[in-house]
C-alpha positions as CSV (number, residue, x, y, z in Angstrom):
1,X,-7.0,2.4,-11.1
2,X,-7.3,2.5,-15.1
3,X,-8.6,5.7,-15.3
4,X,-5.8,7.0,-12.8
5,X,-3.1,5.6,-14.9
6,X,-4.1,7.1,-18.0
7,X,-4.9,10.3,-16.6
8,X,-0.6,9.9,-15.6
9,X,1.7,10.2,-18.6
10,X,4.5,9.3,-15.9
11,X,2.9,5.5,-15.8
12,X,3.2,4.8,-18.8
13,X,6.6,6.4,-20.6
14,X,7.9,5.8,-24.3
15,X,10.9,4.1,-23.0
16,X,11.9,2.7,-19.4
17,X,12.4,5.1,-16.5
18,X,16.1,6.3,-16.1
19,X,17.7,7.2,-12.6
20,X,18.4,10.6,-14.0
21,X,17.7,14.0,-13.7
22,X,16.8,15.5,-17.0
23,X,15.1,18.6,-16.0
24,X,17.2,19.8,-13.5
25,X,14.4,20.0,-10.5
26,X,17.2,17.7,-8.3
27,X,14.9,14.5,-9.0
28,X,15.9,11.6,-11.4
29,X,12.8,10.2,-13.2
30,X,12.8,6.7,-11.0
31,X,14.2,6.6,-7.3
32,X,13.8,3.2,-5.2
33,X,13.6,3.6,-1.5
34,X,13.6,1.1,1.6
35,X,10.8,1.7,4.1
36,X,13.3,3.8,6.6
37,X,13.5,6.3,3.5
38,X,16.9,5.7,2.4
39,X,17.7,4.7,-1.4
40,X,17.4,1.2,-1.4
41,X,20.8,0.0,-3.0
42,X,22.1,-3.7,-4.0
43,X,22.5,-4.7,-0.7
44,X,18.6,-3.5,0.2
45,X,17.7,-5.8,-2.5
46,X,19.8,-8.7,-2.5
47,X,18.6,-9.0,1.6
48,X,15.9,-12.1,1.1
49,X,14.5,-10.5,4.7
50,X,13.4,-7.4,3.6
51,X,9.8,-7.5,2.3
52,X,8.6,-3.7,1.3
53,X,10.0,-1.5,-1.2
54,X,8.6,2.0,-3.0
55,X,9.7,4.3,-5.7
56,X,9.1,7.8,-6.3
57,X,8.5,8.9,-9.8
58,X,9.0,12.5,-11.4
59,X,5.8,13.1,-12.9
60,X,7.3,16.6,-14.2
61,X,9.8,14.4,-16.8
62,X,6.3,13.6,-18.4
63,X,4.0,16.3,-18.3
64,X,2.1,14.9,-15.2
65,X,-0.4,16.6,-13.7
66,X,1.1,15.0,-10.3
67,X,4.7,16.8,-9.5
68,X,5.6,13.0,-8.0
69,X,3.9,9.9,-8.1
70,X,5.2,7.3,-4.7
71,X,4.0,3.9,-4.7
72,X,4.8,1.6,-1.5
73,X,4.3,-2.3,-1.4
74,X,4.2,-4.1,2.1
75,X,4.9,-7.6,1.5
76,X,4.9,-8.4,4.9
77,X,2.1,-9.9,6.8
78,X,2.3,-7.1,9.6
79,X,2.6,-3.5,9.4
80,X,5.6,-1.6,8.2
81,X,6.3,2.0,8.7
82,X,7.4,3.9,5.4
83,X,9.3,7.6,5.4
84,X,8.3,9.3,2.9
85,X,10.8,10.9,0.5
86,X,10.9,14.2,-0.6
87,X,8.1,14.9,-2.9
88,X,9.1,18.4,-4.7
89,X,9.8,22.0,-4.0
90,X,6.7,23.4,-2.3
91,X,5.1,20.4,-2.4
92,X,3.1,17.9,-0.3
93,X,2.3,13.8,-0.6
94,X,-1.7,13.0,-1.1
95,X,-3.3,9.7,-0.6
96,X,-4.6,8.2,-4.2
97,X,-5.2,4.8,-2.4
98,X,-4.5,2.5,0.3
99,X,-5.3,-1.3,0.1
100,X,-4.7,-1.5,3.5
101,X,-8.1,-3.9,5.4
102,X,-9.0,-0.6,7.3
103,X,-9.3,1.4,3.8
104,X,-11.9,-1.2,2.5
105,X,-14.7,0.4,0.3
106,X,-15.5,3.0,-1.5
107,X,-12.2,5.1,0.2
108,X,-9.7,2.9,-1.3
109,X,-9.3,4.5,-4.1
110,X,-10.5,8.5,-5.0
111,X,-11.3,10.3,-7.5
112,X,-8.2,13.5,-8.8
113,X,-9.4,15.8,-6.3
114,X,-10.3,14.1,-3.8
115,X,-7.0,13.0,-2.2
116,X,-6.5,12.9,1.6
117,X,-3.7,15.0,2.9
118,X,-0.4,13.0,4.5
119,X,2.5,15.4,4.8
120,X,5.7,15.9,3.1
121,X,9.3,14.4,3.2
122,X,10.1,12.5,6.4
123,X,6.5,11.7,7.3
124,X,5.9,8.1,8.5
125,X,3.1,6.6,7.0
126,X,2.6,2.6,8.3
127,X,1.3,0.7,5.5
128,X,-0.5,-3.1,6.8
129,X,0.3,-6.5,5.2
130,X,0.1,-6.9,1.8
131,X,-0.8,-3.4,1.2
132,X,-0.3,-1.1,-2.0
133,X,0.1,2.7,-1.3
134,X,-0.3,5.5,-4.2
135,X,0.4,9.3,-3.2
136,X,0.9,11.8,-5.5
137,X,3.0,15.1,-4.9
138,X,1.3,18.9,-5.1
């Protein structure tokens, strides 16, 4: 996990992330999103019963070598389906890792390279309890 967030200069920006587009590409650097793939707004967050979030990072703000970087959080004990947002033109979403029970091992986490193919925007990925999803867009 070290090694994947220094070989990311979208994890670790001079200054905070910004929910704007600076490039043009029709991405802001930082988007939040509720599992059903919606932005998740004020009321998303202020709801005490919702317990999974993700954002969707423009790695092409910084220079990544990952178009998009989406990292999901189930804080829930059971399994919650997450839509995944739209990851770039011409591009596709890639499992990183999955700290889901069944991904124990050696697979949680791959090497750049080795990512598993998911799909692209609208594809549901369920996520169990307590789990941490990385994809990255290309």
């Amino acid at each position: 996990l070290i090694a994947f967030r220094k070989a990311h200069p979208a994890l670790h920006p001079a200054d905070f992330y910004s929910s704007v587009d600076n490039n043009g590409n029709v991405m802001e650097q930082l988007r939040w999103f509720a599992p059903n793939g919606t932005v998740a707004d004020s009321t998303y967050f202020n709801d005490g019963n919702n317990h999974a979030l993700a954002y969707r990072i423009d790695g092409t703000e910084f220079n990544d070598p990952a178009s998009s970087i989406y990292v999901a959080y189930n804080g829930w004990t059971d399994n919650v389906n997450f839509v995944l947002p739209w990851p770039g033109a011409g591009k596709s979403w890639y499992r990183v890792m999955d700290t889901s029970n069944w991904n124990e091992g050696s697979a949680n986490m791959v090497a750049a390279g080795s990512e598993t193919y998911i799909g692209g925007e609208g594809t549901s990925y369920g996520l169990n309890g307590r789990g941490v999803l990385v994809l990255i867009a290309k």
